[in-house]
VOPAGU-2260 file (C-alpha; in pm, 1 decimal, decimal comma):
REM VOPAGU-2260
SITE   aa  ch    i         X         Y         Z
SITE  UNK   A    0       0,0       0,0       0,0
SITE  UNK   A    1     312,8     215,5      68,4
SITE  UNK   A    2     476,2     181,5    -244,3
SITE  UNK   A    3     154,5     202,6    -440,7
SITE  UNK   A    4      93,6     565,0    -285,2
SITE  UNK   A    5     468,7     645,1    -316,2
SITE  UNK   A    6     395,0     523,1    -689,1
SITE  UNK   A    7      96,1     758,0    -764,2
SITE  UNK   A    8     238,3    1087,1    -631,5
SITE  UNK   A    9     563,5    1003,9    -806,6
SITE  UNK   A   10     315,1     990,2   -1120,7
SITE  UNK   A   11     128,2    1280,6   -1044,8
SITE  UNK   A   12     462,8    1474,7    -990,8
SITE  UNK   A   13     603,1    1375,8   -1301,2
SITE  UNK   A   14     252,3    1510,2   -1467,9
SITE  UNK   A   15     290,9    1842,6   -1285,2
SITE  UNK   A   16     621,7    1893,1   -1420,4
SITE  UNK   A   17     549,2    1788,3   -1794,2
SITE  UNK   A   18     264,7    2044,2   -1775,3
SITE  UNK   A   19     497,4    2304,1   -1619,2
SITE  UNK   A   20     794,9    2277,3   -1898,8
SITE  UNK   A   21     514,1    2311,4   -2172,4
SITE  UNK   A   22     404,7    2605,3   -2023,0
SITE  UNK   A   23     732,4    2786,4   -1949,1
SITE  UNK   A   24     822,7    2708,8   -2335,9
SITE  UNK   A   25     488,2    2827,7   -2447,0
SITE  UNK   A   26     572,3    3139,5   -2255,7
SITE  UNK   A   27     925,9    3151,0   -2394,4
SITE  UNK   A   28     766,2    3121,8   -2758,6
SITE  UNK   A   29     602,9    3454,9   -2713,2
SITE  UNK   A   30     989,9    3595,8   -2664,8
SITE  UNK   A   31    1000,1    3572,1   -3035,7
SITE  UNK   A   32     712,4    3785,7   -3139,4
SITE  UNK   A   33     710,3    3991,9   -3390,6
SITE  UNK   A   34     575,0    4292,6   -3197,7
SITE  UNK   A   35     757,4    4439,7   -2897,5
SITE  UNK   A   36     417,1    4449,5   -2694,8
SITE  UNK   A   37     380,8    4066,7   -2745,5
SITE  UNK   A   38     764,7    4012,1   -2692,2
SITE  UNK   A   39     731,6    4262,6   -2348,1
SITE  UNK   A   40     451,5    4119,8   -2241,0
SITE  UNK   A   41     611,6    3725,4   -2244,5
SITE  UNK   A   42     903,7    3867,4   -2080,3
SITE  UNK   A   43     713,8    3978,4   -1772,7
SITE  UNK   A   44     475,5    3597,4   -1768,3
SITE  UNK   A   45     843,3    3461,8   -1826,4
SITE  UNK   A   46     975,9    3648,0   -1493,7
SITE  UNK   A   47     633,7    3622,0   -1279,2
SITE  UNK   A   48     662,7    3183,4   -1370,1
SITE  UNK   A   49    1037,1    3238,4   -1231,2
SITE  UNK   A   50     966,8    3427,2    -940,1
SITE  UNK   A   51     662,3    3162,5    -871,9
SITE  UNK   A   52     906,2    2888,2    -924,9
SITE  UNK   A   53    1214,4    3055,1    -777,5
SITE  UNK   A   54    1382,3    2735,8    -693,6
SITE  UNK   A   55    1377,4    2544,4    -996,9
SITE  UNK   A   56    1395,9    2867,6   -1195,5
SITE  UNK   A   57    1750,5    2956,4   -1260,8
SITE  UNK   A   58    1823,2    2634,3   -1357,6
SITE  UNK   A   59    1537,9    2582,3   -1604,3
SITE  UNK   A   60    1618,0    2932,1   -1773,6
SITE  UNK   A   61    2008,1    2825,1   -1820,4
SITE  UNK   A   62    1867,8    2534,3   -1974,8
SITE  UNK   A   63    1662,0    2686,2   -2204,7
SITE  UNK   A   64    1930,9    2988,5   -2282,3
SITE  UNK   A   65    2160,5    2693,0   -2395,4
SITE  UNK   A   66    1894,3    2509,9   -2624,6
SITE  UNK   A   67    1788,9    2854,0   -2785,0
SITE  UNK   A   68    1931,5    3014,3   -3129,1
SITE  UNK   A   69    1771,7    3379,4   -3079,1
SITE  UNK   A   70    2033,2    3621,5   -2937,3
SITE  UNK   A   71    1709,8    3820,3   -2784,4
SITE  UNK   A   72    1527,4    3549,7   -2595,4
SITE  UNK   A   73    1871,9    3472,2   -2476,1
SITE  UNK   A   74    1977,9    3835,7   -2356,0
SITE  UNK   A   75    1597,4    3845,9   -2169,0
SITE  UNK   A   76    1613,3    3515,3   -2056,5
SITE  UNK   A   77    1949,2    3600,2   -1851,0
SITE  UNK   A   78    1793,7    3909,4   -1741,5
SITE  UNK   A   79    1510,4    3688,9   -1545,4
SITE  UNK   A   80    1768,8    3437,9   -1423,6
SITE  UNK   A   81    1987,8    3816,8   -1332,8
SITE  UNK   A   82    1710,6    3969,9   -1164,8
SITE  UNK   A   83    1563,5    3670,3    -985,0
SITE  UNK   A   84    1884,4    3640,7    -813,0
SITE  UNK   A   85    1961,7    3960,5    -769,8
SITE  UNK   A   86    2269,7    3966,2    -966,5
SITE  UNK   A   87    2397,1    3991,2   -1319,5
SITE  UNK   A   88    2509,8    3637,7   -1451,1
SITE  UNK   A   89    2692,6    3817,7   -1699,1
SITE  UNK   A   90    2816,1    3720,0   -2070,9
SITE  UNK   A   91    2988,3    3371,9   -2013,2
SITE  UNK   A   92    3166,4    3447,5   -2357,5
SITE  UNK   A   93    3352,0    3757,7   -2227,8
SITE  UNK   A   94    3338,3    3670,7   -1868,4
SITE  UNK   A   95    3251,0    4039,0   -1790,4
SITE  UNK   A   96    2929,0    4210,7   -1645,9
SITE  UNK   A   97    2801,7    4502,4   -1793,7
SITE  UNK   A   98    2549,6    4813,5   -1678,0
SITE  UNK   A   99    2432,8    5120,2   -1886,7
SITE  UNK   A  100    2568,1    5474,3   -1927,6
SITE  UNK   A  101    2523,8    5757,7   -2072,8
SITE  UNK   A  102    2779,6    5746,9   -2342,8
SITE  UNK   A  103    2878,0    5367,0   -2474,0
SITE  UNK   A  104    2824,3    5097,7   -2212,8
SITE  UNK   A  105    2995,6    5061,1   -1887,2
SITE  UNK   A  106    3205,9    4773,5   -1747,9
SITE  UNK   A  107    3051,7    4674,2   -1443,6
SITE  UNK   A  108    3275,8    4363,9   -1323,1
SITE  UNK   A  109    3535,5    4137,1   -1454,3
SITE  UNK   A  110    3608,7    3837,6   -1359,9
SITE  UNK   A  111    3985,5    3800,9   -1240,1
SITE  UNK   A  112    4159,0    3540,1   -1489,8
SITE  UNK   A  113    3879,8    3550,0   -1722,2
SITE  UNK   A  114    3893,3    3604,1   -2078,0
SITE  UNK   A  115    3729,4    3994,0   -2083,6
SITE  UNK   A  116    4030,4    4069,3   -1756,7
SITE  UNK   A  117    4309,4    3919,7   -1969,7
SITE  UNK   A  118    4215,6    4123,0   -2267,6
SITE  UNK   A  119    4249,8    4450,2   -2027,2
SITE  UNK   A  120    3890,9    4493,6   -1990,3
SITE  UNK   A  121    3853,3    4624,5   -1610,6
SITE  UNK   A  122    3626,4    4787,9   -1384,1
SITE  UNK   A  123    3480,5    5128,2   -1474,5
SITE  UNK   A  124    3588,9    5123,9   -1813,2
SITE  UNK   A  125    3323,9    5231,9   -2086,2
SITE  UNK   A  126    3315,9    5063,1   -2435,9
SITE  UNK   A  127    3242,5    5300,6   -2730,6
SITE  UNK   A  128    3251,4    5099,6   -3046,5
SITE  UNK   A  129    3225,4    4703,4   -3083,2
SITE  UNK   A  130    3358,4    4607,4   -3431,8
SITE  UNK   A  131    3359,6    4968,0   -3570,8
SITE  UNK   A  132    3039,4    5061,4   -3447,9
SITE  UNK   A  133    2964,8    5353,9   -3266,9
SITE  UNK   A  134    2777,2    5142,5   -2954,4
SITE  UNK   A  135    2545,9    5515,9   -2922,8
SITE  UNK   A  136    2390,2    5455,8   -3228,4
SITE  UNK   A  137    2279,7    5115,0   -3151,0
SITE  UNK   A  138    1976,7    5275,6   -2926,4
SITE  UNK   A  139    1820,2    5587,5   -2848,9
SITE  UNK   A  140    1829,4    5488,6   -2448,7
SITE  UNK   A  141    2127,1    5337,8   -2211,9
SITE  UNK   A  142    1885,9    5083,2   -2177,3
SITE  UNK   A  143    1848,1    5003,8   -2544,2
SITE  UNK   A  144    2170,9    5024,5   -2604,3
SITE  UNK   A  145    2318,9    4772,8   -2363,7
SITE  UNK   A  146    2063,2    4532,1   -2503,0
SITE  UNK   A  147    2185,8    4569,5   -2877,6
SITE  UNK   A  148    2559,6    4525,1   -2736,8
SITE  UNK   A  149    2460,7    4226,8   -2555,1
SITE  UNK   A  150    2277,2    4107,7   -2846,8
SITE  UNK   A  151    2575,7    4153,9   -3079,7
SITE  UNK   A  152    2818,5    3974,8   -2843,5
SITE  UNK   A  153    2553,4    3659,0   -2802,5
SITE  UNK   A  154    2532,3    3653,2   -3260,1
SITE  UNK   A  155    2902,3    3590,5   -3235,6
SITE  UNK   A  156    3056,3    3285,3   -3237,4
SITE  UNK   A  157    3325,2    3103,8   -3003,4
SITE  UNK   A  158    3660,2    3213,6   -3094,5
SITE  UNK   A  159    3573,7    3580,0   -3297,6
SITE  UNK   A  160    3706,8    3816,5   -3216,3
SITE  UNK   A  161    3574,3    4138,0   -3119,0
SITE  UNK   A  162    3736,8    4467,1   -3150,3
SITE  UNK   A  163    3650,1    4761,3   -2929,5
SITE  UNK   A  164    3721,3    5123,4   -2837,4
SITE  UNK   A  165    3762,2    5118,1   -2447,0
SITE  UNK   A  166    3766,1    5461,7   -2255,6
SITE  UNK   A  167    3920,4    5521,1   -1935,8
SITE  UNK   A  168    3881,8    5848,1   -1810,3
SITE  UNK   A  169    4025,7    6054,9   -2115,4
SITE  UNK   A  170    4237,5    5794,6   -2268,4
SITE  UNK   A  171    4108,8    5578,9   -2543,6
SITE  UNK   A  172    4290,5    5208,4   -2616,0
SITE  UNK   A  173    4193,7    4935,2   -2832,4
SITE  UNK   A  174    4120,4    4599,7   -2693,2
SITE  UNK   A  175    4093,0    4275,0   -2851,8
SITE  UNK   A  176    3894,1    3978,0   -2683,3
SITE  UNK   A  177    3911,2    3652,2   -2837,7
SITE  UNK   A  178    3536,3    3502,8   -2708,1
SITE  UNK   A  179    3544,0    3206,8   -2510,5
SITE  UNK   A  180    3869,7    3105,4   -2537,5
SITE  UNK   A  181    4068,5    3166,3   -2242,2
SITE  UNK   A  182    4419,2    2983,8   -2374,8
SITE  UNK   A  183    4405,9    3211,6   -2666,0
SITE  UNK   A  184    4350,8    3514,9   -2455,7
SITE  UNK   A  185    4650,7    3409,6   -2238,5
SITE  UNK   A  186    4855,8    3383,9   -2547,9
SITE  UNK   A  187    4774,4    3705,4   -2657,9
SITE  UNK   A  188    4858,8    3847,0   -2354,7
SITE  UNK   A  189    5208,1    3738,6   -2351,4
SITE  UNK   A  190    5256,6    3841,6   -2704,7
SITE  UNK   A  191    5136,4    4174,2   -2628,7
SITE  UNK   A  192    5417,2    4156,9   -2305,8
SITE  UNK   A  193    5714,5    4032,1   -2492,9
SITE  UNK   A  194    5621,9    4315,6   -2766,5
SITE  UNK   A  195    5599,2    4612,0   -2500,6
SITE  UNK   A  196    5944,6    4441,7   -2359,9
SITE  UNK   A  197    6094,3    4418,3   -2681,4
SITE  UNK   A  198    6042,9    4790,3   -2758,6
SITE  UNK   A  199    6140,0    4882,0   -2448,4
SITE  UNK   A  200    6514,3    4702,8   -2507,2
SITE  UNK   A  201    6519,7    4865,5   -2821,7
């Protein structure tokens, strides 16, 4: 009699669940609308299902962010997972956390060792252009316009490489991140070393 009950809630369970995933990927479907009021408004039924679901949510949404090819439903879907946990999960590519401003798009954090920190990326620093593009023209909000960046970072593939105008303070450098590919990055690095040293001994 045990087992038998054991046996029917395991059932039941395993019904609640099915129904659950087919409803978070109905709502997920709606990210992909063409019209920004149907794509807003699945973005808020995506966030109040994570928030109702809080501790199976995170790891559902990475799921899903893996499984989907549409840079956007991927940029909103870790913006749920970000704001459920009250922190930015960041661009696993790059390593590096970004927040808005009110020229480019601001470097918020950088993981020590990581591929964005290796490339010179650090805290503070604002990035005007990505891949000769003026990052100001992507959007006509900060908002806007760290969602286009994002976006254009998530169409790229493993290994590009991505070119951009970095600003710190007054002084403008170029930096050069290889995505996702943190052996390159280091190798880079100590090219870029033995060149300063090898100018210097000049």
């Amino acid at each position: 009699m045990k087992y038998l009950i054991c046996l029917i809630f395991f059932i039941m369970q395993s019904l609640v669940q099915a129904d659950d995933s087919k409803l978070l990927r109905t709502l997920i479907q709606g990210l992909e609308g063409e019209a920004y009021e149907v794509r807003a408004k699945a973005h808020q039924d995506v966030l109040n299902w994570a928030y109702t679901n809080k501790s199976i949510a995170s790891e559902r949404l990475l799921a899903e962010i893996q499984q989907t090819d549409s840079p956007e439903v991927r940029v909103r879907l870790q913006d749920i997972v970000s704001e459920i946990n009250k922190k930015p999960i960041g661009l696993g590519s790059m390593q590096v956390e970004f927040a808005t401003a009110l020229t480019g798009v601001k470097v918020n954090r950088c993981k020590l060792g990581g591929v964005g920190h290796l490339a010179g990326l650090q805290k503070g620093d604002v990035i005007e252009k990505i891949d000769g593009k003026v990052i100001n023209t992507l959007g006509n909000t900060p908002e806007n316009r760290l969602f286009q960046f994002q976006k254009m970072i998530l169409e790229k593939r493993e290994g590009k490489r991505l070119h951009l105008i970095v600003r710190t303070d007054k002084q403008r450098r170029v930096v050069i991140i290889i995505l996702g590919k943190l052996d390159e990055q280091k190798l880079q690095k100590k090219e870029i070393i033995e060149q300063k040293k090898f100018k210097l001994e000049q």
